[in-house]
N, C-alpha and C positions, 0 to 999 in steps of 0.2 A: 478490434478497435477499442482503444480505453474511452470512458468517461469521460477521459477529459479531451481528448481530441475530438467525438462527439460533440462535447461543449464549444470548443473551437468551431467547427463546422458551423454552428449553429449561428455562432458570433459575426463568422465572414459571412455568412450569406444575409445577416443584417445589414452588415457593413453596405456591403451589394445594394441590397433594398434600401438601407436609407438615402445614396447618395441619390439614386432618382429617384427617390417622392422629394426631397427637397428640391433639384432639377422644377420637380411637377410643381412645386408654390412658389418656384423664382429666389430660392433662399443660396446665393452662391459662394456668398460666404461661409456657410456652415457645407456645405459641400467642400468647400477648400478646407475647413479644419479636418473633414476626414485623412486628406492624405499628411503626410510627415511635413516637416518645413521645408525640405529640400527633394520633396517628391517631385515626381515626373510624371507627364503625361504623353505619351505618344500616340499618333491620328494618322489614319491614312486612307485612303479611298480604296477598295479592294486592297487582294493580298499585295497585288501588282505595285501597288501607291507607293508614290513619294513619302517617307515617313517625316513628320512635324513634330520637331521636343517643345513644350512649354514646361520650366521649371521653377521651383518653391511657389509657395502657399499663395504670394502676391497676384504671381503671373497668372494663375490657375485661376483665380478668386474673378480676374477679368477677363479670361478669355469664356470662361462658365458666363458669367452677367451680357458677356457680348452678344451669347450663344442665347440664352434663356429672357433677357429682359425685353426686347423690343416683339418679344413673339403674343399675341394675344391669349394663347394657352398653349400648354405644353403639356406631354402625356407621355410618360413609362410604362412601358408591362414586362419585368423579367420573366426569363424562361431558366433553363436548367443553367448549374452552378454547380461543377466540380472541381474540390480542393483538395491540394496532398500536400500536407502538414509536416515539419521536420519532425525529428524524433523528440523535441519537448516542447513544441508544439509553440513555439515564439516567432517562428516565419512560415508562411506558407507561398505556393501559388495556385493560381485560379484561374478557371476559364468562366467566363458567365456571355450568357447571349441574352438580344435587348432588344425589343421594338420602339421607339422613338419617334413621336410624331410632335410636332411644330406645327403653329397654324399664324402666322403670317399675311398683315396686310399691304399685298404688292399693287400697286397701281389703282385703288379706290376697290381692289376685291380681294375675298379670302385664299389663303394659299395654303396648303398643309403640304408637309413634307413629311415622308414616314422612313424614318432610315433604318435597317436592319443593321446590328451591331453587333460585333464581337468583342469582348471584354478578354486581354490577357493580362490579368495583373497580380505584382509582386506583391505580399503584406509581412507588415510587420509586426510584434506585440511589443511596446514598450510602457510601462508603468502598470498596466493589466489592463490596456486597450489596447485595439488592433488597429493601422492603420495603412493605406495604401501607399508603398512608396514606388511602385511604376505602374503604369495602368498603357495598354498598347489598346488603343479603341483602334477598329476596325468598322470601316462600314463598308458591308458586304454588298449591300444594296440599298439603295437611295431614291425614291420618287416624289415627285409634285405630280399635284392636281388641285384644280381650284375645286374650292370647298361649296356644294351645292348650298 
């Protein structure tokens, strides 16, 4: 493995990590600059799931703020993140898995939801950043519980 794919690696898994800690401050706009202008997002409930496309930067920017803002806190923790890189290292793809919690006030009480996530997503390099142009979210598993 070169240096520079290395460095790559290094870069997507920022990528990875930046989009939910911003998720985590509510900032979903700069989560939508992550991906391309004509990026894609695709969602599905298990592997089984209906898949849902949202596309370019506009759509994404509101379906993130729909997802993220009404929630009282919101909480990422990535786990493992592996990328295989083209031979000059300008596109890659990527698996990342994601725990996901939401905390939600439903009916005058707390609600958290913890969603377990699969991340398949396309990246691209253009101008010497990387940016997401398909992201296949998966959530493997999903639960509520009201929050003691």
């Amino acid at each position: 493995m070169t240096v520079e794919m290395l460095i790559a690696k290094a870069e997507l898994k920022d990528l990875v990590d930046t989009f939910s800690n911003l998720a985590d401050v509510k900032d979903a706009a700069a989560q939508g600059e992550l991906f391309l202008p004509d990026g894609k997002l695709e969602f599905q409930m298990g592997f089984d799931g209906e898949v849902n496309d949202i596309v370019g930067r506009e759509a994404l920017v509101a379906a993130f703020s729909a997802t993220i803002d009404p929630c009282k806190a919101v909480y990422h923790i990535n786990g493992q993140h592996s990328v295989t890189l083209n031979e000059d290292c300008t596109a890659a793809t990527g698996v990342a898995y994601c725990e996901a919690t939401l905390v939600n006030e439903v009916e005058g009480k707390d609600v958290i939801t913890t969603n377990y996530v699969r991340y398949a997503d396309d990246y691209v390099k253009q101008d010497g950043k990387w940016y997401i142009q398909r992201r296949r979210t998966t959530f493997l598993i999903s639960e509520k519980r009201e929050l003691a």
